[in-house]
N, C-alpha and C positions, 0 to 999 in steps of 0.2 A: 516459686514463680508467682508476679501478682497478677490477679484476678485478670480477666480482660475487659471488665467493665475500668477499673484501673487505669489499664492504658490505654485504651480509649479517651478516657478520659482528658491525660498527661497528654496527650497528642492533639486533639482538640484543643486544648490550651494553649499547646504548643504552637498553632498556626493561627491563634487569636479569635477563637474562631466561637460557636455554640452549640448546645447540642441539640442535635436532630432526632428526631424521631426513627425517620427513616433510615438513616446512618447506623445506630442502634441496631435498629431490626435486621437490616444488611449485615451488622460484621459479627452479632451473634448468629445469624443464618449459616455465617460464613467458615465461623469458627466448629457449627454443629456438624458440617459438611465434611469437614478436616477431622473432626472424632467420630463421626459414625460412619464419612467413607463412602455416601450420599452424595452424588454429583446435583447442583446447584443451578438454576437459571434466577436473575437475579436484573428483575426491569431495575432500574434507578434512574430516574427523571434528574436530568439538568437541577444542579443545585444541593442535588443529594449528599454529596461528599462522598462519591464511591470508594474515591482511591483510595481515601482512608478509613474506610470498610474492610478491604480486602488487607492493605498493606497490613494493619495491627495486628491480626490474626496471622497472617501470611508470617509475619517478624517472631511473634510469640511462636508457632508452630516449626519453625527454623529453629529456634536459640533452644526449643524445649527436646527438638530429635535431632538437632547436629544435622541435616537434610537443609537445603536450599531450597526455597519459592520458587519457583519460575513466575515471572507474568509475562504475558505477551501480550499485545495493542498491535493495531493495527495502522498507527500513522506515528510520524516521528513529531509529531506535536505533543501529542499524550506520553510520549518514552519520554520529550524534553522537562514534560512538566514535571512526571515522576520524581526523576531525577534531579534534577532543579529547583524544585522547589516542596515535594510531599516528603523524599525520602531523608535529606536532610534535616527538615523539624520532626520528622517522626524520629528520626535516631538521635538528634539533641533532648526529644520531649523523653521517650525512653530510656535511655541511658543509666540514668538513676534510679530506676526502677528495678531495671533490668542487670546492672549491675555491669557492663561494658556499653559500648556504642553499637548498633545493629550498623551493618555492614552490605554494600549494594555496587553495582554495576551493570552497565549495559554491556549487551554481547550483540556481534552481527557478522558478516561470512568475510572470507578470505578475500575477496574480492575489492574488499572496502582498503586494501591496504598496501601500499609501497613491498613491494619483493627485492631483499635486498641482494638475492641470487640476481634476480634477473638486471637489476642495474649495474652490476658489475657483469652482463656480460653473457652472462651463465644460460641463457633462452635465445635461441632466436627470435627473429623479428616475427609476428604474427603474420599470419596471410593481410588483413588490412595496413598493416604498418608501410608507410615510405622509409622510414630513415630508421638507422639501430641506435641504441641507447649506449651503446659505448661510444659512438661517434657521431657527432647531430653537428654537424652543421650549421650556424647559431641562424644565417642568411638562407638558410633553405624554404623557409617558409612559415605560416602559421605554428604547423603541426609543430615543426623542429623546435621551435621556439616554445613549444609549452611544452615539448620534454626537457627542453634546456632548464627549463624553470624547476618544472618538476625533479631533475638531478641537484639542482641547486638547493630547492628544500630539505630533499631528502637529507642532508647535510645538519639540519638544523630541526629537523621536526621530533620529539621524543617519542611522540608514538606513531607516526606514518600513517595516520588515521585520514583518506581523502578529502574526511571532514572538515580538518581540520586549515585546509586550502582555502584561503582566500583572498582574490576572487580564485574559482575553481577554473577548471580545461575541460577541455571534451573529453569524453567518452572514448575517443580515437585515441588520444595521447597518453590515457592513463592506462590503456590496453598495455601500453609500450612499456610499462614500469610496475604491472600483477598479473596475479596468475590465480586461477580459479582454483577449488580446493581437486579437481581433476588434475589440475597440471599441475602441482606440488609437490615436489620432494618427498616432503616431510621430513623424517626422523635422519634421510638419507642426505639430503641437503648440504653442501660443505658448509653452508654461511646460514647455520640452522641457532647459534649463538648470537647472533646478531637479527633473527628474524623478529619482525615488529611483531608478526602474531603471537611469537609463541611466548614473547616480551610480555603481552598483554594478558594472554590466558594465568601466565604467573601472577600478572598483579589482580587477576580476578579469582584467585584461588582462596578457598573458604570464605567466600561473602555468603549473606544471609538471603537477601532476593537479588537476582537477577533480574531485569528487564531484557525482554527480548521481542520481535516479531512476529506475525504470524507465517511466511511462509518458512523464517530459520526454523521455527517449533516442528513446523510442518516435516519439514526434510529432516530433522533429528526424529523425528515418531518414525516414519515411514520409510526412512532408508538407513537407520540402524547407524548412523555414522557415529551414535554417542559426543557430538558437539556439546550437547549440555551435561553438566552432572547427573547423577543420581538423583531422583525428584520423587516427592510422593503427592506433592500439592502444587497443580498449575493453575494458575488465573488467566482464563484469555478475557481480556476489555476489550470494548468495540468488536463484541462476538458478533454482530450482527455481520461483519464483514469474513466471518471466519469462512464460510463456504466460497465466498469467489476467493481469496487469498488463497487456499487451501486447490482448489482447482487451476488457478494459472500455474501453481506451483509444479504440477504434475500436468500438464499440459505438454507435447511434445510435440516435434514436427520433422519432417525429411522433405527435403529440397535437392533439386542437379546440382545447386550451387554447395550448399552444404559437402556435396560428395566430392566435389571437386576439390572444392578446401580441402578437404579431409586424404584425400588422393596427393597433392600436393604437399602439404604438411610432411608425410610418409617419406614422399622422395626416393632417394639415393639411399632409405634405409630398409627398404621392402622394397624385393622384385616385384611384387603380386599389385605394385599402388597404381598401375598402368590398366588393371583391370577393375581398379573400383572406377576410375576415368571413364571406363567405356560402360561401366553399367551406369554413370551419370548419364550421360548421352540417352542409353536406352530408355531411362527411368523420363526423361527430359521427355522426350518424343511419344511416348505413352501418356504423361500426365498433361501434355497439350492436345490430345485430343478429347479429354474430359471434360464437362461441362461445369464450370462452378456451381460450388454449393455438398450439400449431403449427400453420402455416399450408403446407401441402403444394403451393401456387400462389396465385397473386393473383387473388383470384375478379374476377366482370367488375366489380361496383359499385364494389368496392375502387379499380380500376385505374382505374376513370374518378374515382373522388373525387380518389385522389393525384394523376391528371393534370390535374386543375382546379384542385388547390395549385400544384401544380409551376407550372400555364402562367401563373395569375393572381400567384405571385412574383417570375416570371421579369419581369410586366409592373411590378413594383411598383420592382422590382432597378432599372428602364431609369430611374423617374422618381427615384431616388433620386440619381441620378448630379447632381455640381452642373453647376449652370451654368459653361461656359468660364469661365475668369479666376478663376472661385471654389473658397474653398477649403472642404473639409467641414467644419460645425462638430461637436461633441459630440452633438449630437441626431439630426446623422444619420446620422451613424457609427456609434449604439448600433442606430438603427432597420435600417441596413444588414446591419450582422453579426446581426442577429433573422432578418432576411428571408433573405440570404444561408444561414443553418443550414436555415432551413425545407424552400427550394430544393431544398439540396443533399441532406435526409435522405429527401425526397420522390422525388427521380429516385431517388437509392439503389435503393429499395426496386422502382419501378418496372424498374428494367436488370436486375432477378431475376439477379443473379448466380448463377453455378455453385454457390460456394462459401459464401453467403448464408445465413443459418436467420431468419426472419421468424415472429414470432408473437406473438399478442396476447392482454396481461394486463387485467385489471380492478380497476381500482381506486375506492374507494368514494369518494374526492375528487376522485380529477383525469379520475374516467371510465373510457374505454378507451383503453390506450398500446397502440400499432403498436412494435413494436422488431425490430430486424435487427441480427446480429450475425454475423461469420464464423465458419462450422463448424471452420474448422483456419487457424490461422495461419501453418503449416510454412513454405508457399512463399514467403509475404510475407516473412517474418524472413529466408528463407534470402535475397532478393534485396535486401530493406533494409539486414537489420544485417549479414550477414557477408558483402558483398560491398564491396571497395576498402578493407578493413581487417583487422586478424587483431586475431578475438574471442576470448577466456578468460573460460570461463565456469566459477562454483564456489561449490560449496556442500556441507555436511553431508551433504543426500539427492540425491545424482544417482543413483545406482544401486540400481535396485527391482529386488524379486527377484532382487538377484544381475546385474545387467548395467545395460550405459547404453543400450539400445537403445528402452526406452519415451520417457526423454527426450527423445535424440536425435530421435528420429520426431516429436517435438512440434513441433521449430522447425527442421526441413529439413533436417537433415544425415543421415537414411538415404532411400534410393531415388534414379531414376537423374538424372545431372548435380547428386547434392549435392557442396558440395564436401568437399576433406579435411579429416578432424580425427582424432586420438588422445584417447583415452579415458586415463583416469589417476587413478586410488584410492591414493593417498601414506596409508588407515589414520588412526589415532587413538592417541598416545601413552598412550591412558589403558587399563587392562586391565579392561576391559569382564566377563565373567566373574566376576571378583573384587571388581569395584566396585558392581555391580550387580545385582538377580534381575529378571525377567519373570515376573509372577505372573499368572494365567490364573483368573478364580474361575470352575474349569468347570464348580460344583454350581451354581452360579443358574441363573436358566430365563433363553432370548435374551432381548435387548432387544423390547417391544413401542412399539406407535406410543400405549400410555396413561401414555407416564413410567414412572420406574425402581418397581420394584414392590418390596412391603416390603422383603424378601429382598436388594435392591438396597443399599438405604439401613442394613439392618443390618450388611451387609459392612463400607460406607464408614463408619458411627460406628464398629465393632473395629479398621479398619484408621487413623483419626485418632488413635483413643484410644490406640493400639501405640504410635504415632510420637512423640506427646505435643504434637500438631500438626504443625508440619513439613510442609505438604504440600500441593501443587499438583494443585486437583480442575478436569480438562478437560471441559467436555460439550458436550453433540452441538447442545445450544439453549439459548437462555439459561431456558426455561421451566424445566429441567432442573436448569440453575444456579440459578437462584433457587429451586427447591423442595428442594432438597440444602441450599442455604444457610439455609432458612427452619426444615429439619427438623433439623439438626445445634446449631444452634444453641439449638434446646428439647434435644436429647440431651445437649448436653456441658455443662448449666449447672450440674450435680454436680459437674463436678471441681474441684478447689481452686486457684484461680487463673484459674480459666474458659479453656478455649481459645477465642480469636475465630474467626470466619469471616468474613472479608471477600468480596464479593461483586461482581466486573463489574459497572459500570453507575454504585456508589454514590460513585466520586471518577475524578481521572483514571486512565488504567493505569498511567502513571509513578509516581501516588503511591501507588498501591495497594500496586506493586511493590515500592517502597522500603520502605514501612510491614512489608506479609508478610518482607522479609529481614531487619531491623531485629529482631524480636518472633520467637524459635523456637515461640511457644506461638501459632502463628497457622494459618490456612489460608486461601486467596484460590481459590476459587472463578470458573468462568468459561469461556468461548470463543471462540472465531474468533479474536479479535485473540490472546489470550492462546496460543494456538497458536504463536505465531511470534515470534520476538524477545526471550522473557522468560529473560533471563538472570540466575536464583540462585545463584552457586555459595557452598560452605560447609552450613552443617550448618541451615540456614531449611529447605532443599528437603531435605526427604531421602526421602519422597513422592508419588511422582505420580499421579493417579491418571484415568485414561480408560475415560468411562464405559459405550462401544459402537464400533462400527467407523463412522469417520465415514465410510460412502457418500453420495454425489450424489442426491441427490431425483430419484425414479425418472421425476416430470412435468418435470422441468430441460430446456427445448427444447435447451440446445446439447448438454448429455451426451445426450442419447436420440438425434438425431442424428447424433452422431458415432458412437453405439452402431451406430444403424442401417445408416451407410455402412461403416463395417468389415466389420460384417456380411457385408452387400452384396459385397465382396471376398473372402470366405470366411475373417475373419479373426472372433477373439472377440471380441465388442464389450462385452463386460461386464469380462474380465480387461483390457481397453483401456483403457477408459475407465474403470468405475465401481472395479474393483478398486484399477488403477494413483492412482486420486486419493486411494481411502484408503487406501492405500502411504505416500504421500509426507507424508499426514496424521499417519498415526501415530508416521512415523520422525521427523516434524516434535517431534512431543507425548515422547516416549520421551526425545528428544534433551533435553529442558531437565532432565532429570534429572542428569547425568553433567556439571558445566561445570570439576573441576578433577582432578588427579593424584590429592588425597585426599577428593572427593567419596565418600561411600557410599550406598546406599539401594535402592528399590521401586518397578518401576513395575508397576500393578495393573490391568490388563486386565477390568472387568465384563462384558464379553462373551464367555459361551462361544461362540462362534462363531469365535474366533483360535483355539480348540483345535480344532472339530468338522468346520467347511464343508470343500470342497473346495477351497478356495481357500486356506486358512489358512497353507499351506507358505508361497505367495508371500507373504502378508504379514510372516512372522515373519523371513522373510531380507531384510526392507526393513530389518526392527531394525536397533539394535547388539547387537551380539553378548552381550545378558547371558544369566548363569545363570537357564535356565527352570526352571519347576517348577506344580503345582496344588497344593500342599501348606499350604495356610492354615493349619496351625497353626505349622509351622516357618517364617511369612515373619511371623505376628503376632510371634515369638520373636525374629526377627533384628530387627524393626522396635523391639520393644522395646528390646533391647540397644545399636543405636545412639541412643538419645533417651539413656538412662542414660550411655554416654560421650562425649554431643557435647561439642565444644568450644563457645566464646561463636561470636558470629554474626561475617563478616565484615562490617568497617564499610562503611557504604553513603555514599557523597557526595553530595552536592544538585546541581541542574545549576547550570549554570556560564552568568554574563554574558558574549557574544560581540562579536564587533568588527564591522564593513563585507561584511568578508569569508567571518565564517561563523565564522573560529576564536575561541578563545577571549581576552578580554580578557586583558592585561596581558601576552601573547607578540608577537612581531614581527610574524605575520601579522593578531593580532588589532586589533594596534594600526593595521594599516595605512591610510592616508589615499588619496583622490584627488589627481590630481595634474593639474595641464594642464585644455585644454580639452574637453569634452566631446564626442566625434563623434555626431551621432544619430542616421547610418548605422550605425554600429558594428553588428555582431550578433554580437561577443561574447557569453561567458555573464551570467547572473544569479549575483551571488556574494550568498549570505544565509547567515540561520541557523539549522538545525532547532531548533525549540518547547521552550524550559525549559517546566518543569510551571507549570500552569494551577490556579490554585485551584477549587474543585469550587462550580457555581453552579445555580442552578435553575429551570427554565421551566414553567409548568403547562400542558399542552394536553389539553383532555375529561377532568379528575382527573386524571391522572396527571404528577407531578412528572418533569422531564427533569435530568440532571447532563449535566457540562459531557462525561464518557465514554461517555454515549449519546448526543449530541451526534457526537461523533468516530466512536462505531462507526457511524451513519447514515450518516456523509461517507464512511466504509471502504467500507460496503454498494453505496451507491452506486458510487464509484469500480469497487467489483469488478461491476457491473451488473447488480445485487440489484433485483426490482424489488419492488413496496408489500407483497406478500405473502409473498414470499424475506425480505423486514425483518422483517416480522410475525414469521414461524415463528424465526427468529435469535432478536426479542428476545423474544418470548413476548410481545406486546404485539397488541390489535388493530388491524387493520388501518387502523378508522379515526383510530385514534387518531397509530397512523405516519405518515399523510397531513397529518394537522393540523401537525405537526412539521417534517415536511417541507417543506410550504407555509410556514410560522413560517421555518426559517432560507432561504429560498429555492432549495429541491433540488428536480431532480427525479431520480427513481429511474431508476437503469438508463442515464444518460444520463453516464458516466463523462470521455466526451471532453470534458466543457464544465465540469469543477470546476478548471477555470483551471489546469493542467500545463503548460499552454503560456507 
């Protein structure tokens, strides 16, 4: 085996690239972690070259124990790059060294994929569904029409991958043609030779790393399904994200409407489905007279409603069972895994867990939601993920305010029997000071809760007009965003050649993306998603601009109780919780400024409050280290002077068609085939391929037009366990109108464990 400074090395050459300091010190960090068993935190500033820190080590520790990597990331941009572009020149760079080609795939849940039981037939229609999939209708409507399509690809597509649709369907249509890994056959399946999954688990059998996500990781640690191989070394990247991933995942909720599906679903195949009906009803009638918000114990009505869900599914569970000799078909397998969720969310709630936070929202379509979510995850992660394996964990923002100890305390590794880890900031090749200013506009007045005030929007049209666009505007809601975008765009129709504003919501974010770096006279506008992942580098970005300290919603039930129980222990629960999140926020937002050696530019602070509060220190040492200042008239100067000497834009590539496997077409692994016969035991991974762009399409629900990217942020929302009103205030949309939508692609909010990860 050669050395790993070796290939290191071979690999870095490989991608053209030089060597770093900090890459060094990272992927020997990496490699000591892996031999002595030492779990790893692991800052890596932008520029670092993480992924091929981890990936070397990760490839040599595969090929040297016959065992598979895992990495997990947390956005499908980082799975695309991996795979796209790191893991192919690291397996062309090592190859020769290594004496074969290192071998990779992405993996992601059942959900992501055409059932080809159900389109021939084999499922009934869902409770959302109008039309069935053996018979559509082509003139019935929207819906019909995107299952017509979707039967029509399925025809043509090699791997059934929903990714690999384009333009893609709703959420509603594609219900109509998968099945979660609850309503799946499996092994039992007639048309289990023909299933795309278990197609794909073949062609990911014996790879060296897998790529996968944070919440699929999540539910293979903590629900023992064995989705992934055998593993002794997991990488999660964009760890900072790993505790909210990790918590939607396991997030749950019970609803009248739920029970009633679930009642339904049952049917004509259980006497007893008549009685889950009427404990919806009860469950209905008791949860509306509750007040929204936190639930401080399970009052008495409550606890007898959920024990009359619970005991009348439990009775529904027995008759669902088939008869000896028989096998389940499709309708009662979907009806099972309904009843079986109900069951289970209903005792949940009932066992009042220690560490539990229960509390109920309102929503003006689906009613009253009951939701339960855990206060702290620490202990779980600490006895799931980082026990019988050694984790490396890394990212940009681990260390807030100067230490890894808020992290750490998030997923168990401080206090007593956590196990050992080292801590480790390998820095950022890039000279932060001279590449960049921190501008503070400390003469406006705070953010208030009526949107940015004149004052506000005067700033951002001086500080566009400086840049000559250029600039990436962050805000705290999309109302925010769209009223920045609605107002700029009447200020800048004077300049000569108009600067654009592109705006969240009006196409997908990949193309948005592509569009803002493509066009320097542009600006892209926008939040939450736009926070994480948006990588500009070149002379598009050259400001950023964030509009307020993004704190946690002061009625958030899990942040106020996590606030409260620190508290409780004499600790601060606001520098804990509400400060540390908009820590990680900002370093998050800061960070897209700075992605190369000769990046320059601004990032522009609208909140005096990073100058004034008492808390302001901690935040500013979450930064990178730019040159601060309040001085607007010397940053409108520098802002000018770089728009006058930028150079043209870097070229931006279009995505790329992939193979079985995930990688890309026309390379070996993209190209790779099935071979043999299918085992459908196996529970191997799912090898797929994260989502080329989506052409931007339209839904109307209560007036208001949907694109295909508020579509995705919904699914986001949800996934992070956003419930109808956490969407609302996000997208600046009302409430009712969220629900409509939501109902339309078949979501429910806050119910993150069930958008098919599994």
């Amino acid at each position: 085996m050669p050395t790993l400074d070796d290939l290191l090395a071979a690999a870095v050459s490989g991608v053209k690239g030089s060597e770093r300091p900090g890459q060094v010190s990272m992927a020997k960090a990496v490699a000591h972690a892996v031999e002595t068993g030492e779990h790893l935190l692991v800052q890596a500033g932008t520029g670092t070259g993480k992924s091929l820190a981890y990936l070397v080590p990760a490839v040599q520790h595969a090929i040297d124990s016959g065992k598979p990597a895992i990495v997990a990331t947390a956005t499908l941009a980082l799975q695309a790059q991996i795979v796209d572009r790191d893991m192919p020149r690291v397996a062309d760079s090592l190859a020769p060294l290594l004496g074969r080609r290192p071998t990779y795939a992405i993996v992601k849940g059942r959900r992501n994929y055409l059932c080809a039981h159900k389109l021939e037939g084999g499922f009934p229609d869902d409770e959302e569904g109008l039309f069935g999939v053996g018979d559509v209708d082509q003139q019935a409507g929207r819906l019909g029409k995107e299952v017509v399509r979707l039967r029509e690809w399925a025809d043509e597509t090699e791997s059934g991958d929903r990714d690999e649709l384009v333009p893609g369907v709703s959420e509603r249509a594609w219900r109509q043609v998968s099945v979660s890994a609850h309503e799946c056959l499996g092994s039992k399946c007639p048309m289990v030779a023909e299933c795309f999954v278990e197609r794909s688990r073949e062609a990911a059998k014996g790879v060296d790393v897998i790529v996968t996500n944070h919440s699929f990781m999540a539910i293979d640690a903590f629900e023992g399904r064995q989705m992934l191989p055998e593993h002794d070394v997991l990488v999660i990247d964009e760890a900072h994200e790993l505790v909210d991933r990790v918590t939607a995942t396991i997030t749950d909720e019970v609803t009248p409407a739920m029970a009633r599906a679930a009642a339904k679903r049952a049917g004509r195949q259980a006497d007893s489905s008549e009685t889950v009906d009427d404990a919806a009803t009860f469950l209905e009638s008791v949860l509306d007279e509750i007040p929204e918000g936190r639930l401080t114990g399970i009052p008495d009505n409550l606890g007898l409603a959920l024990a009359r869900l619970r005991d009348t599914t439990r009775q529904v569970q027995t008759e669902l069972k088939p008869p000896p000799g028989q096998e389940v078909d499709g309708a009662r397998q979907i009806a099972r895994a309904a009843v079986d969720e109900l069951n289970e969310n209903a005792s949940r709630v009932l066992e009042e867990r220690e560490l539990d936070v229960v509390w109920v929202s309102k929503d003006p379509r689906r009613g009253s939601v009951l939701r339960v979510a855990p206060m702290s995850v620490a202990m779980l992660v600490r006895d799931r993920i980082f026990e019988d394996r050694t984790v490396v964990l890394t990212s940009a923002t681990l260390e807030l305010g100067g230490t890894f100890d808020a992290v750490a305390g998030t997923i168990g590794l401080r206090g007593e029997g956590a196990p050992k880890w080292t801590g480790l900031d390998v820095g950022s090749p890039f000279d932060y000071p001279q590449q960049g200013i921190a501008y503070v506009a400390k003469h406006l007045p705070a953010p208030g809760r009526d949107g940015a005030a004149p004052e506000a929007m005067d700033e951002i049209e001086a500080l566009v007009r400086a840049a000559g666009g250029r600039t990436l505007g962050l805000f705290s809601s999309m109302r925010a965003a769209r009223a920045a975008t609605d107002e700029m765009r009447e200020r800048l129709k004077d300049l000569d050649g108009e600067i654009a504003v592109l705006c969240q919501g009006e196409d997908q974010i990949s193309t948005l993306v592509r569009q803002f770096a493509r066009d320097p006279r542009t600006c892209l506008f926008g939040t939450l998603s736009l926070w994480q992942g948006v990588d500009v580098p070149g002379s598009s970005c050259q400001l950023v601009i964030i509009d307020r300290i993004p704190f946690p919603r002061p009625d958030d039930p899990l942040a106020s109780a996590r606030s409260q129980a620190i508290g409780r222990m004499g600790g601060n629960g606001f520098m804990a919780v509400s400060a540390t999140h908009a820590a990680l926020r900002l370093a998050q937002g800061a960070g897209r400024l700075i992605r190369r050696g000769d990046d320059r530019g601004v990032v522009a602070f609208l909140d005096s409050r990073m100058m004034t509060a008492r808390y302001a220190g901690f935040l500013q040492r979450s930064l990178p280290p730019f040159w601060p200042t309040t001085d607007r008239a010397m940053v409108l100067g520098a802002l000018e002077r770089l728009d006058a000497t930028a150079p043209p834009p870097l070229e931006v590539a279009d995505p790329a068609l992939r193979g079985l496997t995930g990688a890309v077409r026309g390379t070996a692994m993209g190209d790779a085939e099935v071979s043999g016969v299918v085992d459908a035991t196996d529970t191997r991974p799912v090898a797929t391929a994260p989502p080329p762009a989506v052409s931007s399409r339209t839904a109307v629900t209560q007036g208001h037009a949907w694109t295909e990217q508020e579509d995705e942020e919904l699914r986001d929302g949800v996934e992070l366990g956003l419930d109808v009103t956490e969407l609302s205030e996000s997208l600046e949309l009302p409430t009712e109108v969220i629900a409509a939508r939501l109902e339309g692609l078949g979501l429910q909010a806050g119910a993150g464990s069930t958008l098919g990860f599994d």
